[in-house]
VOBA-1610 file (N, C-alpha, C; in pm, whole numbers, padded with zeros to 5 digits, always signed):
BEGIN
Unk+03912+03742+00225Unk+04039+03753+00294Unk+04128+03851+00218Unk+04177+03956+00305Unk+04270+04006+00221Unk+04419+03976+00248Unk+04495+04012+00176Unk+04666+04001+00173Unk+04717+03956+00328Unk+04692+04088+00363Unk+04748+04117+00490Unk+04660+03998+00599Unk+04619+03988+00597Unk+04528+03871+00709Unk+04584+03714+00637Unk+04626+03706+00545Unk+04732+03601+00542Unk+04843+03576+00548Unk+04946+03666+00521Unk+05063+03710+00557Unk+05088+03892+00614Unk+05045+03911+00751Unk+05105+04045+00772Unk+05219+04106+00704Unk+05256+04201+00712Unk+05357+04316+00697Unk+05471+04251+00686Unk+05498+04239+00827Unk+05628+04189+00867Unk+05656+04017+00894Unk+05587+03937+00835Unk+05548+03831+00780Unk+05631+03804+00641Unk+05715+03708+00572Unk+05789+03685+00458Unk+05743+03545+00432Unk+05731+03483+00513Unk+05668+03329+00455Unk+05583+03252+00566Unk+05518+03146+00525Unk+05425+03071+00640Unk+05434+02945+00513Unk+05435+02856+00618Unk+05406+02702+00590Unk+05283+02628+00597Unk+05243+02575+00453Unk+05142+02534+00473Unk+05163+02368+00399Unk+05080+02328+00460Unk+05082+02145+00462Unk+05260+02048+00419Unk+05346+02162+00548Unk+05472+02109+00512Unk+05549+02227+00416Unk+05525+02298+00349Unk+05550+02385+00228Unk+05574+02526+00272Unk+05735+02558+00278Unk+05747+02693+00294Unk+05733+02774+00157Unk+05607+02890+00196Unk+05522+02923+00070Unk+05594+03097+00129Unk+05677+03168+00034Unk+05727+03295+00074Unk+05640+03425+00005Unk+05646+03545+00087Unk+05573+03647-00016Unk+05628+03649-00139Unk+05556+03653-00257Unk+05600+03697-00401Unk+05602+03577-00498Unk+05572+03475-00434Unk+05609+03319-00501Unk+05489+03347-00627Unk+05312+03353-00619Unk+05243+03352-00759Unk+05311+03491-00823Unk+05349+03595-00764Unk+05374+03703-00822Unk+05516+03659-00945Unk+05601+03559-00888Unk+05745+03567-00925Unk+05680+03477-01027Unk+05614+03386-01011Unk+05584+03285-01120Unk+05480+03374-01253Unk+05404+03427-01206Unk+05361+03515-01331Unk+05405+03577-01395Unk+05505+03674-01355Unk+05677+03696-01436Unk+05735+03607-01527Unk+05759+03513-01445Unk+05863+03371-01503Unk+05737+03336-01620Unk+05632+03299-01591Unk+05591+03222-01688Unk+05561+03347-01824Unk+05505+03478-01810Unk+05505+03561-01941Unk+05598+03552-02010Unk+05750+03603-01928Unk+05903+03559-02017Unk+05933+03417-02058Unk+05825+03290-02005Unk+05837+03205-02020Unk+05786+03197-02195Unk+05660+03215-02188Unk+05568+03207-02293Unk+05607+03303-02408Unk+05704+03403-02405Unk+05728+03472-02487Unk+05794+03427-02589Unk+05770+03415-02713Unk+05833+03384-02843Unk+05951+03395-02890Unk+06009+03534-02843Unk+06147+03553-02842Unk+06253+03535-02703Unk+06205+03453-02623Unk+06302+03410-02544Unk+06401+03270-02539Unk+06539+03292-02520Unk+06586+03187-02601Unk+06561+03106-02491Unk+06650+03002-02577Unk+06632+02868-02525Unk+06732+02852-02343Unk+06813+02952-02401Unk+06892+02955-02249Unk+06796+03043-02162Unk+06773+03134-02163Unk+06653+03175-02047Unk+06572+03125-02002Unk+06473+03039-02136Unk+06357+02932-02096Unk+06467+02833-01971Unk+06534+02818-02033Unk+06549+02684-01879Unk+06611+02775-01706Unk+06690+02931-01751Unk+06656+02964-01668Unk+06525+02957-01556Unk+06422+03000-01681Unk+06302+03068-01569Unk+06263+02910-01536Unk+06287+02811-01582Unk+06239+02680-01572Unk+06282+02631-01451Unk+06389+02658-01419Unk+06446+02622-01301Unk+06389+02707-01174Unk+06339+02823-01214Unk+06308+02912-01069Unk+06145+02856-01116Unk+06095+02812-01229Unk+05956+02796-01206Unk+05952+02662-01085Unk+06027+02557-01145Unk+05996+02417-01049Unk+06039+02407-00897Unk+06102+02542-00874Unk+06162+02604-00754Unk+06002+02605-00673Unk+05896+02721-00780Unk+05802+02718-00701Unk+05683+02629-00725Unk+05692+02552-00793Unk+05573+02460-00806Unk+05546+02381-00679Unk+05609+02323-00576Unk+05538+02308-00450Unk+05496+02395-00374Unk+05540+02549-00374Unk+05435+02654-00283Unk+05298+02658-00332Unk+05306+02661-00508Unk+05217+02730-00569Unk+05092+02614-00519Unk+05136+02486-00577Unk+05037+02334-00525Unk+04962+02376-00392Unk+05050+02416-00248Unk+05012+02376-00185Unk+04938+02517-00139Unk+04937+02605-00207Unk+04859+02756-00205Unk+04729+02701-00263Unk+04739+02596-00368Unk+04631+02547-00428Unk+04560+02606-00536Unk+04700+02720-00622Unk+04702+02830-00716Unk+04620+02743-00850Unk+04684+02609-00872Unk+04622+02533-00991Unk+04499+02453-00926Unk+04398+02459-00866Unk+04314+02410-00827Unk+04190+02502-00847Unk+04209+02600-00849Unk+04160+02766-00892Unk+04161+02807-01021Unk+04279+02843-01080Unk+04289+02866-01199Unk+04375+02806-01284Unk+04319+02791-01445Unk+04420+02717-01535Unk+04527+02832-01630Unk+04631+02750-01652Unk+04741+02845-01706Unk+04668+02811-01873Unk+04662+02917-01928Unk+04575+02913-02071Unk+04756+02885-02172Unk+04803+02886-02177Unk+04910+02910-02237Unk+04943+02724-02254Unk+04915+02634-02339Unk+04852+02502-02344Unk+05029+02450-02309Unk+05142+02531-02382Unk+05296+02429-02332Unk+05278+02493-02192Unk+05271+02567-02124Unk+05331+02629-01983Unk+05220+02505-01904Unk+05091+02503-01968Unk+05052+02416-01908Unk+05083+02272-01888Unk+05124+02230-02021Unk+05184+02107-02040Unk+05312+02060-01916Unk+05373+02170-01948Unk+05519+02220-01869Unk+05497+02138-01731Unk+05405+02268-01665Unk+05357+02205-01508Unk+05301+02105-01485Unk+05266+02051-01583Unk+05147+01908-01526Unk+05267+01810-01522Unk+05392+01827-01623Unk+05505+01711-01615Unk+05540+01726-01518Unk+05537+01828-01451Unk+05691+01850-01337Unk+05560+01850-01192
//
C-alpha cells in the first residue's frame, strides 16, 4: 500500500476504530520523540513535547504504529507504555 491509497492528496485525516488519525501524526511523533530523547533538552520542553506526544498516542495505537515497531529508546518506551 502506498501513502496515497490511504490517505489521498486532498485527504487530511480518516478515522479508524473511532480515532481521528490526521496526516503527519507518526511523522510529528518522530520529531517529538528525537527532541524528546535528546540529552540536552530541558525539562520544560520535555513536558512540552509530552503533551503533544499523549495528544497522539491514540492515533498512533489505533494506526497500530506500536504493534509493528518498538521505540528502542528504553525511557520513551517506558514513557508510552504508562500513558
Amino acid at each position: 500500500m502506498r501513502a496515497e491509497q490511504l490517505l489521498p492528496d486532498h485527504i487530511n485525516q480518516t478515522v479508524i476504530d473511532g480515532v481521528t488519525v490526521r496526516k503527519g501524526t507518526v511523522g510529528a511523533f518522530l520529531a517529538n520523540a528525537r527532541v524528546w530523547c535528546d540529552v540536552a533538552t530541558s525539562a520544560s520542553q520535555r513536558a512540552a513535547i509530552e503533551a503533544d506526544l499523549l495528544q497522539a498516542l491514540p492515533a498512533l495505537r489505533a494506526l497500530g504504529l506500536f504493534e509493528v515497531l518498538d521505540i528502542r529508546n528504553a525511557d520513551l518506551r517506558a514513557w508510552v507504555a504508562a500513558h
